[in-house]
Backbone as CSV, one residue per row, in Angstrom:
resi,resn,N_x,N_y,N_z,CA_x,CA_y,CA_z,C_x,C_y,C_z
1,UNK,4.452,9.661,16.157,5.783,9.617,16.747,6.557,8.451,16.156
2,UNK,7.992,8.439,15.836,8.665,7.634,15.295,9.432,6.156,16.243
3,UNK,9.549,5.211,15.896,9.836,4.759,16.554,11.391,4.996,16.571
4,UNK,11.735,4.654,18.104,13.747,5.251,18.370,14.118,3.896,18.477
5,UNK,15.216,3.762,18.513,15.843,2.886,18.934,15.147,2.309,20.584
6,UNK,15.343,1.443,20.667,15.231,0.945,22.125,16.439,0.288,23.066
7,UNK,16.093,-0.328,24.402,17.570,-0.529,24.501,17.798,-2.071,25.120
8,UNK,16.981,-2.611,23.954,17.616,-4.092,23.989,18.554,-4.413,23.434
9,UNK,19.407,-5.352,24.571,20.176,-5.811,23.864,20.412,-7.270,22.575
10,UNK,21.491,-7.275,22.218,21.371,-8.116,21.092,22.017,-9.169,21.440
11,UNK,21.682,-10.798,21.290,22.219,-11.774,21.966,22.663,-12.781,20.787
12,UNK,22.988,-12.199,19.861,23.561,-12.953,18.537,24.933,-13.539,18.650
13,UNK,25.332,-13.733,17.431,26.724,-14.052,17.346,27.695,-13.134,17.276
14,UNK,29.437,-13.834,17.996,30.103,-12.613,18.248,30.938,-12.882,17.019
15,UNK,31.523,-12.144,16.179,32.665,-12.637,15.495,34.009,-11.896,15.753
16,UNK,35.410,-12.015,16.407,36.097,-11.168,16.614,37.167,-11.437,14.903
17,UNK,37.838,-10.407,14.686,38.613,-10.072,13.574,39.701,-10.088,13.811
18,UNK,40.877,-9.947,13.114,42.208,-9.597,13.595,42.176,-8.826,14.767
19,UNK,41.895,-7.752,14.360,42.353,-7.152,15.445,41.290,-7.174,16.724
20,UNK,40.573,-8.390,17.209,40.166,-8.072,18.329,38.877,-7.544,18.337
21,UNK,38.566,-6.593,17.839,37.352,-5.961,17.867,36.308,-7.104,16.793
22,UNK,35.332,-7.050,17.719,34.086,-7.969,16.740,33.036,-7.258,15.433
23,UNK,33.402,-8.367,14.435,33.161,-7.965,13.135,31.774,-7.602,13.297
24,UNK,30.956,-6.983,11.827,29.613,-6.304,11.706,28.951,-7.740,11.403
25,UNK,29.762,-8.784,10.724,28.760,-10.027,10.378,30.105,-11.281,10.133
26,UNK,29.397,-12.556,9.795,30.282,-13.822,9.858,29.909,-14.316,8.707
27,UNK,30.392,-15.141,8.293,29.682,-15.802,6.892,29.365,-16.912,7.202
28,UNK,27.767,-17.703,7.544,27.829,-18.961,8.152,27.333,-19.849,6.985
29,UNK,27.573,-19.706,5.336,27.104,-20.479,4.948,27.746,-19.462,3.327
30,UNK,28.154,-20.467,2.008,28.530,-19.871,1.520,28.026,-18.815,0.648
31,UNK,26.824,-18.343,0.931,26.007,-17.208,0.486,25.453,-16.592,1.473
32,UNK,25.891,-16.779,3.040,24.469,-16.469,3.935,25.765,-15.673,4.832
33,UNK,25.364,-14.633,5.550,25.980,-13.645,6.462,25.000,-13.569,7.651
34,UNK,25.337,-13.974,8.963,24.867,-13.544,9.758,25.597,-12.230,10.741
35,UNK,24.397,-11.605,11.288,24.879,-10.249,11.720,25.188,-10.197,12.980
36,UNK,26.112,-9.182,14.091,26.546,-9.410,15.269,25.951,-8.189,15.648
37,UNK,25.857,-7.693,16.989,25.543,-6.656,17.644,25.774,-5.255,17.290
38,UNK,26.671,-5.379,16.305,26.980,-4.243,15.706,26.351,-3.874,14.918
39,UNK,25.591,-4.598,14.601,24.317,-4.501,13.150,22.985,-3.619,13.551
40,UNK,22.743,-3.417,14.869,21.582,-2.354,15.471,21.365,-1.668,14.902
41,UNK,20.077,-1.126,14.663,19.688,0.034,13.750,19.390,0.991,14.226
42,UNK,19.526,2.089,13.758,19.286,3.633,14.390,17.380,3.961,14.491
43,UNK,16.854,3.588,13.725,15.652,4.358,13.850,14.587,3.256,15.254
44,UNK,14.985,1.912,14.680,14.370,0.876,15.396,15.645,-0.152,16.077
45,UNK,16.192,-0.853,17.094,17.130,-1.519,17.449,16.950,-2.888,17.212
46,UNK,15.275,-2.832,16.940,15.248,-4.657,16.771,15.318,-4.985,15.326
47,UNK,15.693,-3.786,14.612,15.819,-3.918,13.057,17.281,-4.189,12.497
48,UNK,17.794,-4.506,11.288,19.423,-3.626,11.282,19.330,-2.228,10.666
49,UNK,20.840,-1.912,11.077,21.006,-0.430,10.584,21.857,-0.984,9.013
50,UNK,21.301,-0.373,7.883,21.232,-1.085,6.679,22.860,-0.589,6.151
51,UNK,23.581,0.151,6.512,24.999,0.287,6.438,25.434,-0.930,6.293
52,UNK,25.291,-1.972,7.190,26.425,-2.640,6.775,26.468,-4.257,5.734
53,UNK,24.751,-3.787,5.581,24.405,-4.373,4.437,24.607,-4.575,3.220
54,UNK,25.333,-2.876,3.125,25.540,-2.423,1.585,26.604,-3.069,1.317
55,UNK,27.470,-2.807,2.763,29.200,-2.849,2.518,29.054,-4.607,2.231
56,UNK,28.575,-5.776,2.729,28.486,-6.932,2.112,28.031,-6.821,0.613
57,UNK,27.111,-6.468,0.266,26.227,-6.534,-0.844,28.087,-6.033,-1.866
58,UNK,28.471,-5.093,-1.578,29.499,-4.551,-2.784,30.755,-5.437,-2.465
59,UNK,31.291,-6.162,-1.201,32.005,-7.182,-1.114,31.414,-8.420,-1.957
60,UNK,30.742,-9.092,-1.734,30.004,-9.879,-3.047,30.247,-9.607,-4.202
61,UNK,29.758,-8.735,-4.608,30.112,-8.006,-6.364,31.656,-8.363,-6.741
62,UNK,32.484,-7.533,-6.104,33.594,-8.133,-5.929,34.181,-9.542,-5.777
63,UNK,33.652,-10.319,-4.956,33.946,-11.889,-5.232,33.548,-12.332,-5.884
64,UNK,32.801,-11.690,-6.550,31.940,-12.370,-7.743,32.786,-11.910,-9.124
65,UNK,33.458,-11.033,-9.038,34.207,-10.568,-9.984,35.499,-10.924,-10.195
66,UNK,35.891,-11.707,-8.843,37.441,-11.907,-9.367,36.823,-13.368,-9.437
67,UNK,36.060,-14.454,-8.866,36.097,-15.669,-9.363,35.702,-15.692,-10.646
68,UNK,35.206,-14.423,-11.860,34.968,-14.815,-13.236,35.769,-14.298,-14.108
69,UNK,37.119,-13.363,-13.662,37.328,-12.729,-14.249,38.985,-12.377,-13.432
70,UNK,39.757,-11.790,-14.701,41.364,-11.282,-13.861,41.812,-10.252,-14.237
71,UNK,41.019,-9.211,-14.767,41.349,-8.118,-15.681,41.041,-6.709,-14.682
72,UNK,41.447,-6.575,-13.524,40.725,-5.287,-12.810,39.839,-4.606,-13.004
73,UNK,38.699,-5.135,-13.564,37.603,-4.344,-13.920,37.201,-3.606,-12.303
74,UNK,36.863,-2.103,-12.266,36.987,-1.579,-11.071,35.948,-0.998,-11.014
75,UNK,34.896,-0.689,-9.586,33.766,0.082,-9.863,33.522,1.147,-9.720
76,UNK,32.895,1.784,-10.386,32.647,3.080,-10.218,31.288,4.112,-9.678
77,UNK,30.219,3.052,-9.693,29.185,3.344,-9.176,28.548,2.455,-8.349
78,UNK,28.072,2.723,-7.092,27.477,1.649,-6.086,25.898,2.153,-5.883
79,UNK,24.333,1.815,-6.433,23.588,2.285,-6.549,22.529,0.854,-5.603
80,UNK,21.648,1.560,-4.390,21.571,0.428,-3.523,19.518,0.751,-3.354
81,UNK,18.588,0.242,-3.931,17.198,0.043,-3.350,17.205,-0.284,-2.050
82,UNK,16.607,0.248,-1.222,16.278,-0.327,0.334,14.594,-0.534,-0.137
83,UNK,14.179,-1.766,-0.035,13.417,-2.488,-0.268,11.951,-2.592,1.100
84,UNK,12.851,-2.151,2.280,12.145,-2.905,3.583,13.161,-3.020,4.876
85,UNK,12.721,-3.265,5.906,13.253,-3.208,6.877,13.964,-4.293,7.178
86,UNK,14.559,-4.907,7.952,15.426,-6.295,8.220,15.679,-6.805,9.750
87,UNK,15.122,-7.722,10.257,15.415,-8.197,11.598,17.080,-8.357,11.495
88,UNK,17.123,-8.110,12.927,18.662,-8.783,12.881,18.905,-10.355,12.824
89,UNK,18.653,-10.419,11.606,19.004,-11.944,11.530,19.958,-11.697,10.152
90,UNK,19.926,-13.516,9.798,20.772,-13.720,8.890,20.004,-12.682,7.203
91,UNK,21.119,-12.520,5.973,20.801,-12.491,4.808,21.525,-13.374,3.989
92,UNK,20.937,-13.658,2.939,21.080,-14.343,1.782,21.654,-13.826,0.851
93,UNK,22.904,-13.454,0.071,23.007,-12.547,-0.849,23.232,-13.368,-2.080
94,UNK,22.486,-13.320,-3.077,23.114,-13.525,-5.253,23.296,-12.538,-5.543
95,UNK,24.784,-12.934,-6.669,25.329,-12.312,-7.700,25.046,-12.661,-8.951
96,UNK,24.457,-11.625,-9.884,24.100,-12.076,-11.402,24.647,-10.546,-12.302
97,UNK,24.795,-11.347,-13.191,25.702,-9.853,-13.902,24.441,-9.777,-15.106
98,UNK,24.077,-8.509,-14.686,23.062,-8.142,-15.767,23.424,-7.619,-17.583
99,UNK,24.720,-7.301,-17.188,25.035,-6.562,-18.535,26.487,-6.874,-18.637
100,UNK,27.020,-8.379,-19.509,27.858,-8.354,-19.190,29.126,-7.864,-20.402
101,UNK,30.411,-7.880,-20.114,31.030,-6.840,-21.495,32.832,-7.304,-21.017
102,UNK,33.363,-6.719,-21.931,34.882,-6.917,-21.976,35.518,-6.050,-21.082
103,UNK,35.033,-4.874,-21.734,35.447,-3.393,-20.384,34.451,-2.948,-19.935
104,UNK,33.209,-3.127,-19.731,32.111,-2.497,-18.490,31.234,-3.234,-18.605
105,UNK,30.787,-4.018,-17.120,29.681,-4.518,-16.649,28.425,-4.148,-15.792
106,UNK,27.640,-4.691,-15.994,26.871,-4.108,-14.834,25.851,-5.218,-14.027
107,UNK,26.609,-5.105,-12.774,26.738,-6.389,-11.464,24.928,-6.021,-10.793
108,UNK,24.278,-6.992,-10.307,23.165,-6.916,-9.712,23.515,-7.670,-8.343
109,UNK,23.633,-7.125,-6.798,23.631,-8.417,-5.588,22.045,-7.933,-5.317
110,UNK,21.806,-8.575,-4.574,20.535,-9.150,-3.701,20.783,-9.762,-2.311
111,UNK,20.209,-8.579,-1.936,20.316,-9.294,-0.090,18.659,-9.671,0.363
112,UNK,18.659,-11.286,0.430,17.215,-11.740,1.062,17.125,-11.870,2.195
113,UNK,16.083,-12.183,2.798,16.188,-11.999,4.387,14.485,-13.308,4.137
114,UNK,14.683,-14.072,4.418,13.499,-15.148,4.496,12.800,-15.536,2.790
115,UNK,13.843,-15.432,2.234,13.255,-15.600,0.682,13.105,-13.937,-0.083
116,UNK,12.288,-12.851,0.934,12.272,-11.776,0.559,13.244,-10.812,0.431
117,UNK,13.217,-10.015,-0.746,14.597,-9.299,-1.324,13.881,-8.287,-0.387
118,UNK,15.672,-7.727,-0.075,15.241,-6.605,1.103,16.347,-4.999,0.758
119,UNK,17.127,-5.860,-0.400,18.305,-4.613,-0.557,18.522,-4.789,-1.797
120,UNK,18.492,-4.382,-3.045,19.137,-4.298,-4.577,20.305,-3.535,-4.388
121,UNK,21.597,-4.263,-4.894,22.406,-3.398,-5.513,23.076,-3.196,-7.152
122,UNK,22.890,-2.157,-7.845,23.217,-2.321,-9.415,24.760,-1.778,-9.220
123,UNK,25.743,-2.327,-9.650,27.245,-1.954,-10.030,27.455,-1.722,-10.905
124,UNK,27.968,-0.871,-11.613,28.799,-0.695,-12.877,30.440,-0.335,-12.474
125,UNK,30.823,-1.918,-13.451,32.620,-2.286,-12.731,33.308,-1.355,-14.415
126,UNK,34.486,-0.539,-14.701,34.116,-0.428,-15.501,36.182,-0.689,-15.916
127,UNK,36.481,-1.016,-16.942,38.095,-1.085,-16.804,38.557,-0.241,-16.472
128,UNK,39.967,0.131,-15.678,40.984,1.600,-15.976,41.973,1.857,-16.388
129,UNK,41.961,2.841,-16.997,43.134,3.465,-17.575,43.799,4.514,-16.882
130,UNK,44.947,4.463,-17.616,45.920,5.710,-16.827,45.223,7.607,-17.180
131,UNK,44.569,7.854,-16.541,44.253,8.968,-16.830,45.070,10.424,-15.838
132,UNK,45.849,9.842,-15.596,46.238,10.779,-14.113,46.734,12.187,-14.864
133,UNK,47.005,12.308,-15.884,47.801,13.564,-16.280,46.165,14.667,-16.300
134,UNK,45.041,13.208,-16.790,43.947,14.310,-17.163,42.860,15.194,-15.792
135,UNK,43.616,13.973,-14.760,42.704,13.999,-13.244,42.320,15.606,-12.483
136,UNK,41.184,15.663,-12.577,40.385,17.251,-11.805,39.919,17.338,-11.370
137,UNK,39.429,18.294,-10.258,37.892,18.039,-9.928,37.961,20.002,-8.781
138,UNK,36.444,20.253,-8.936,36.437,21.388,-8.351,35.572,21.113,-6.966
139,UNK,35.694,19.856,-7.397,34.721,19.434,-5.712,35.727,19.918,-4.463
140,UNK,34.845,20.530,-3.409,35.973,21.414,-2.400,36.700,20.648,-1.724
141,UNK,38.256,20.618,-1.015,38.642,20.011,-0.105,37.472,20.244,1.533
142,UNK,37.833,19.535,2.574,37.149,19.894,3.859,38.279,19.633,4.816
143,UNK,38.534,19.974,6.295,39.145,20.369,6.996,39.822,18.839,7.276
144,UNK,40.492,18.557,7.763,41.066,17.320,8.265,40.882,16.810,9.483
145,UNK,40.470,15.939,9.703,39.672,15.030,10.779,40.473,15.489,12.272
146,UNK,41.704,15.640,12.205,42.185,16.511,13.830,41.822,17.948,13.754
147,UNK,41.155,18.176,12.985,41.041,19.573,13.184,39.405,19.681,13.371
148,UNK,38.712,18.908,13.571,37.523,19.032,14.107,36.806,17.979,15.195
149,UNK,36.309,18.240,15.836,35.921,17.792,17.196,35.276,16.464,17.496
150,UNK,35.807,15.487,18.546,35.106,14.250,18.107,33.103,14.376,18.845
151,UNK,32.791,13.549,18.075,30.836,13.719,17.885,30.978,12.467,18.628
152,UNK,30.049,12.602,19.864,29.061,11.327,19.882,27.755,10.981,19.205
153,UNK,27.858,10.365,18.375,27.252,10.189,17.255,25.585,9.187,18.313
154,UNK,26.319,8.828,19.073,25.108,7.380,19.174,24.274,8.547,20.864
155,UNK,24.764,9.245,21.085,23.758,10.515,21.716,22.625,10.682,21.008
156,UNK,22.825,11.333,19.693,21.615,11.516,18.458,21.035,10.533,17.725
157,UNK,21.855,9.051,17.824,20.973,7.874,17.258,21.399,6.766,18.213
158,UNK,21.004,6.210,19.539,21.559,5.186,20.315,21.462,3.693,19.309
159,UNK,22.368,3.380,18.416,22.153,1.943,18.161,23.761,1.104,17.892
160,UNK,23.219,-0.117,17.776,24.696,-1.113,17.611,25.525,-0.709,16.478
161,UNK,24.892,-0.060,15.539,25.755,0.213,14.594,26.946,1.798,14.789
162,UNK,25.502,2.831,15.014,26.209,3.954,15.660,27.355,3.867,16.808
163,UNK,27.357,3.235,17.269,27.947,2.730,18.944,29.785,2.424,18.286
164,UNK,29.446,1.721,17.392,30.847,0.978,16.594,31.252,2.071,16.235
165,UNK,31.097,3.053,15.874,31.777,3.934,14.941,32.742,4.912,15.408
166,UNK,33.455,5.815,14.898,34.137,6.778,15.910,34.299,8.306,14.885
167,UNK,33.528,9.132,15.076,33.176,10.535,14.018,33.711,11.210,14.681
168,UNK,34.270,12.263,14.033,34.744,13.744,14.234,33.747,14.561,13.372
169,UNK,33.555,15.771,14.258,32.188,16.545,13.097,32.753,17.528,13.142
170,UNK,32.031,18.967,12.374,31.932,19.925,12.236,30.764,20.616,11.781
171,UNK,29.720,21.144,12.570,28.446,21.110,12.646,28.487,22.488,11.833
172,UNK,27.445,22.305,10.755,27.548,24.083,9.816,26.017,24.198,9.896
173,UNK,25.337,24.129,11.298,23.987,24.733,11.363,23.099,23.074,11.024
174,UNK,21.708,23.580,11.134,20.614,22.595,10.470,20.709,21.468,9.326
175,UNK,20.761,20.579,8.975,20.928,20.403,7.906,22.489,20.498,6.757
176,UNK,23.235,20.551,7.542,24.648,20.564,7.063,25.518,20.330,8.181
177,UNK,26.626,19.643,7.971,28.099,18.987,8.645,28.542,18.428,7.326
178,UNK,30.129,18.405,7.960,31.308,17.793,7.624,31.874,17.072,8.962
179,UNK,31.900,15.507,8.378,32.852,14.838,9.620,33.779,13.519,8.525
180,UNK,34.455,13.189,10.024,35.368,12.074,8.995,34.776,11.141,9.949
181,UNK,34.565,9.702,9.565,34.316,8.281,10.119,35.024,7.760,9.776
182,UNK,34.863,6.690,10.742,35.531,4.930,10.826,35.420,4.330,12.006
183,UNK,36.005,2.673,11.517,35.359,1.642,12.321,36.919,1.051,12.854
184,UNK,37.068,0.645,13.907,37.772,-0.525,14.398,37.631,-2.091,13.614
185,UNK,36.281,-2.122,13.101,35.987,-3.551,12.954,35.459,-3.952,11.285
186,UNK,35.720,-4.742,11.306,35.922,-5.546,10.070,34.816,-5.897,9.494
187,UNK,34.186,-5.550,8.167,32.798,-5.625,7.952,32.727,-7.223,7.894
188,UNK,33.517,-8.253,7.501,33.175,-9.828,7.391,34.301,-10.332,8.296
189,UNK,34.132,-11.063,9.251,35.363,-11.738,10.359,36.127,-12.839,8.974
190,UNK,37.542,-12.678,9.169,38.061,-13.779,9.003,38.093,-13.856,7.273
191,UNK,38.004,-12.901,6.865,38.068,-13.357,5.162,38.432,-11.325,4.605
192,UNK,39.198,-11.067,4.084,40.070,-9.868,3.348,38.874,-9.097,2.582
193,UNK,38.516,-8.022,3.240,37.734,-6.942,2.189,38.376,-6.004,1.693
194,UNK,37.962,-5.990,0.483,38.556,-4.521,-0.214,38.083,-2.793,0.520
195,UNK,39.020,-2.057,0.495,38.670,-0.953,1.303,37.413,-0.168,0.426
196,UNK,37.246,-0.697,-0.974,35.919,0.151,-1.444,34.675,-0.802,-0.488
197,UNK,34.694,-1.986,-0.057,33.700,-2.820,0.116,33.470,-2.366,1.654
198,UNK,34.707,-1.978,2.443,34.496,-1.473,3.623,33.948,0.261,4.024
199,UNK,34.740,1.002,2.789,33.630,1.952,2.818,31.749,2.215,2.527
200,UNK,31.557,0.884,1.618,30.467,0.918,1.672,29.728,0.592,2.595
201,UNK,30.112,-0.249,3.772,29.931,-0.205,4.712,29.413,1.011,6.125
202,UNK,29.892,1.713,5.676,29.668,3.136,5.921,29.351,4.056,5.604
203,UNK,28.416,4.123,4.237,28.223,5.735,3.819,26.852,5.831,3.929
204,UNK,26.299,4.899,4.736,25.194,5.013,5.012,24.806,5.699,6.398
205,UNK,25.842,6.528,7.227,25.466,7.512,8.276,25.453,8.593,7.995
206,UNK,25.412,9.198,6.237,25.655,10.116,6.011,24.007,11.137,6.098
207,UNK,23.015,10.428,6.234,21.328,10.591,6.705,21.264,11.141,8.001
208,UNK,22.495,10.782,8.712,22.267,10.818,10.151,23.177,11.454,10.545
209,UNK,23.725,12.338,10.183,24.753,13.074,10.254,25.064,14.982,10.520
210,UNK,23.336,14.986,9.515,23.473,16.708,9.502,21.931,16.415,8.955
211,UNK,21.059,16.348,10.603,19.837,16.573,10.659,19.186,18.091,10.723
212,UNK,18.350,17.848,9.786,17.303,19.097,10.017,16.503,19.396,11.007
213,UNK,16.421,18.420,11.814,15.073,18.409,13.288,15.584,16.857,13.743
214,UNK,14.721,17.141,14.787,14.729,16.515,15.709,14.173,15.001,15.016
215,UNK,14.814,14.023,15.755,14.411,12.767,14.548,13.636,12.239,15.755
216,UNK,13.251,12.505,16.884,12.285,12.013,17.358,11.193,12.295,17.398
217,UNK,10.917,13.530,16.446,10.128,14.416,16.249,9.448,13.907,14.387
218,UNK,10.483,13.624,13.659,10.126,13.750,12.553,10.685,12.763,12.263
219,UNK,10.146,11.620,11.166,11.135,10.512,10.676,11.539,10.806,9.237
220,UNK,12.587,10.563,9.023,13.345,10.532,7.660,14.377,9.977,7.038
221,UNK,13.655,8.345,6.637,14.447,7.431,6.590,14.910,7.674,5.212
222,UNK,16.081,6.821,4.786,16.197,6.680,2.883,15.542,5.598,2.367
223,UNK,15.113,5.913,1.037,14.936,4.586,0.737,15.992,3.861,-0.135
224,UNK,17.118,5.093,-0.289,17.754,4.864,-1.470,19.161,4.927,-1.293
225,UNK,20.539,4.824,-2.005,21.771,5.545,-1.727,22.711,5.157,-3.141
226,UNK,22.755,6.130,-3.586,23.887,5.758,-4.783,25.208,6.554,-4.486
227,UNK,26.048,5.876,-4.542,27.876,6.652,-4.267,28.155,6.440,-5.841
228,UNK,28.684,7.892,-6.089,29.409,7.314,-7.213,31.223,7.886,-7.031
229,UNK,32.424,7.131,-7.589,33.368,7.353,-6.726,34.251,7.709,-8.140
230,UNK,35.185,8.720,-7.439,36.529,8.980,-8.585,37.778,8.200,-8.822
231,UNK,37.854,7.157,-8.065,39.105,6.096,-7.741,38.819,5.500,-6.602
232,UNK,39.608,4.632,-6.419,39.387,3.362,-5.210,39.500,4.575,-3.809
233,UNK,38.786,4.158,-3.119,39.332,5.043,-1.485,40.271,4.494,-0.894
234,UNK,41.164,5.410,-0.362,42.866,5.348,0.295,41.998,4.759,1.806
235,UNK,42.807,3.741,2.937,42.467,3.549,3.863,42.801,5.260,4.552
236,UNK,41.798,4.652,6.168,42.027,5.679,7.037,40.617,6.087,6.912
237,UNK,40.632,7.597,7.214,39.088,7.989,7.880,38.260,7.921,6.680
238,UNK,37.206,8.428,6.442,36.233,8.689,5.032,35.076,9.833,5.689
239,UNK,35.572,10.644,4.688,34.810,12.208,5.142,33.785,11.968,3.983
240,UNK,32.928,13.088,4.888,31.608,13.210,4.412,31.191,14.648,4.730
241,UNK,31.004,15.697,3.475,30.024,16.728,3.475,28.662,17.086,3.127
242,UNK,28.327,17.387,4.040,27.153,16.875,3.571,25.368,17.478,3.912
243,UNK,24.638,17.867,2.989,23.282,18.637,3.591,22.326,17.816,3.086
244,UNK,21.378,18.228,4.085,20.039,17.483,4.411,19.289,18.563,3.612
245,UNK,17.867,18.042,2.726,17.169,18.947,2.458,15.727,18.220,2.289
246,UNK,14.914,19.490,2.536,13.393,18.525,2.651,12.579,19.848,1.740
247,UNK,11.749,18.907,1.011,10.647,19.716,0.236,9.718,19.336,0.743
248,UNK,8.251,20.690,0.317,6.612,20.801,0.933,5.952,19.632,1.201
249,UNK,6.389,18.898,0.463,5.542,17.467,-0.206,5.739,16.037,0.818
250,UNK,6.830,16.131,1.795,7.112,14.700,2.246,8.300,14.108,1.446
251,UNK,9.163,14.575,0.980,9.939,13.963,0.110,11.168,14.861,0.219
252,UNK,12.803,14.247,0.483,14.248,14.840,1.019,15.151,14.453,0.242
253,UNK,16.289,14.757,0.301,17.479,14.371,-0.296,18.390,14.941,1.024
254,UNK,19.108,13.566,0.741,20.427,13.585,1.437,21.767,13.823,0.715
255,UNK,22.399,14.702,0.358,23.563,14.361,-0.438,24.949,15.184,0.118
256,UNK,25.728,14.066,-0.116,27.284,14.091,0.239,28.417,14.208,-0.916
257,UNK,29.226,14.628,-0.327,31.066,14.667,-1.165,31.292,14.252,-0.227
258,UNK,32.220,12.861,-1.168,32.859,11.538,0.071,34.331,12.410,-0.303
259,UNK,35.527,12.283,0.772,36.646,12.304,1.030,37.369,11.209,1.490
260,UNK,38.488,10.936,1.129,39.256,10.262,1.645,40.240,11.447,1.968
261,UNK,41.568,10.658,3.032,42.485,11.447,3.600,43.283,12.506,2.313
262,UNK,43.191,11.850,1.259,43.980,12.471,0.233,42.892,13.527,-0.645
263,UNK,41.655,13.602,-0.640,40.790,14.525,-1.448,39.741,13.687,-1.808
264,UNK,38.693,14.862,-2.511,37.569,14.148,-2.809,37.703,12.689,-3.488
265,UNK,36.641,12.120,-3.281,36.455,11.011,-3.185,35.552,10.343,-4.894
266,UNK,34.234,10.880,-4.134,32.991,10.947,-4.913,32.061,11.794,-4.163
267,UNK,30.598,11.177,-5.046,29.132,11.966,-4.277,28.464,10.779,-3.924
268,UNK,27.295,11.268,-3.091,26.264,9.951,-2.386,25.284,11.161,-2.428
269,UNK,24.337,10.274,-3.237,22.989,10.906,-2.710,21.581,10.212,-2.255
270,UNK,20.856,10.462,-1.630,19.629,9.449,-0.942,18.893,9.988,-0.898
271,UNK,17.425,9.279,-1.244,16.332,9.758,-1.251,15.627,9.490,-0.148
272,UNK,14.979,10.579,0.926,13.952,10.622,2.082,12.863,10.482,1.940
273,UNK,12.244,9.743,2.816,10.534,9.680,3.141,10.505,10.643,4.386
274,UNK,9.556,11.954,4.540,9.792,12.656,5.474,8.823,12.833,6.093
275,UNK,8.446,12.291,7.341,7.048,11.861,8.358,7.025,12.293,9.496
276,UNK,6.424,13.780,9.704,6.288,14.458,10.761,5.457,13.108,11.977
């Protein structure tokens, strides 16, 4: 049997944001993020839910990119190792540029948690050009977020992170939905994220979204998540289509078409460990 969430609460730090609502984490040190109640994890509560890990990890990349640099180098791929599990405590994050170039780099963060690396992320930032006359894609539109029904999401996963969120779904059976998400709250209190850094923040409910079974029944965590994106994401909701699939062996894929309000987005795909 898997372990669920439980229902302790979390007695951390609060950080409130502009607007009031308390951020996912604070920055208490100039590499170190500590996490707030919102950081709960879905499978276990005394763990974090690794969403909003990412969305720091690709905010980093980014500060790391404009203090070396002034040329919009922009990213295009966000590719993230989940390493291990994470108390809700503080992380540690470095930036090192593994591959570095005039027009395309490729960014490495690291989120530690007691010395131990617990999250890899590889970036590739890459320059842009005006391509708009050439712009296509046959990836499908999906319905628009008033036109499908709001989900209580934290019914099917009770945690601090789920709890924050606010989904509209559209359930297409086992293993498939379309919904749009978003947050009230600010992935870092008190310091300006880019809206790609805040979606990354989020595309990590896309596992938990359009289950195949019962997850108290069966566990099927990721170990993995790569987004790769067609242009910066427009604020507002961020849709997700998306099917669950599991092979004989113990081994799943999760994969999505991200939306923004204006059209596809990109893809996300994640790799499952699948443990009856």
């Amino acid at each position: 049997m898997m372990l669920h969430p439980s229902d302790r609460g979390y007695g951390g730090p609060r950080a409130a944001g502009e607007n009031g609502a308390v951020a996912y984490w604070h920055r208490t040190a100039p590499h170190t993020f500590t996490p707030t109640e919102h950081v709960g994890g879905a499978w276990d509560r005394a763990t974090q839910h690794i969403a909003p890990a990412l969305g720091v990890l690709a905010h980093e990349v980014e500060r790391d990119r404009d203090r070396r640099r002034s040329d919009g180098l922009v990213v295009s791929r966000l590719s993230y190792d989940i390493l291990g599990t994470v108390p809700i405590e503080a992380i540690d994050v470095e930036v090192e540029v593994l591959r570095p170039g005039r027009t395309i780099e490729l960014v490495q963060a690291t989120a530690r948690y007691g010395g131990r690396a617990v999250v890899l992320l590889r970036a590739w930032l890459v320059e842009p050009y005006d391509t708009a006359p050439l712009a296509g894609t046959d990836l499908p539109s999906i319905p628009p977020a008033d036109e499908m029904e709001p989900w209580d999401m934290a019914g099917l996963w009770p945690s601090g992170f789920i709890s924050s969120i606010e989904v509209r779904r559209k359930d297409l059976g086992p293993g498939r939905s379309m919904v749009w998400v978003r947050t009230p709250h600010e992935l870092v209190a008190d310091e300006p994220v880019s809206r790609l850094a805040a979606v990354a923040g989020l595309v990590d409910v896309t596992n938990g979204i359009a289950v195949r079974t019962d997850p108290t029944r069966v566990a099927f965590p990721n170990l993995d998540l790569t987004a790769h994106f067609l242009h910066a994401p427009a604020e507002g909701w961020l849709g997700l289509d998306t099917t669950q699939s599991y092979g004989p062996g113990g081994i799943g894929v999760t994969s999505s078409k991200m939306h923004d309000e204006n059209g596809p987005l990109g893809t996300i795909a994640q790799t499952l460990t699948v443990r009856p």
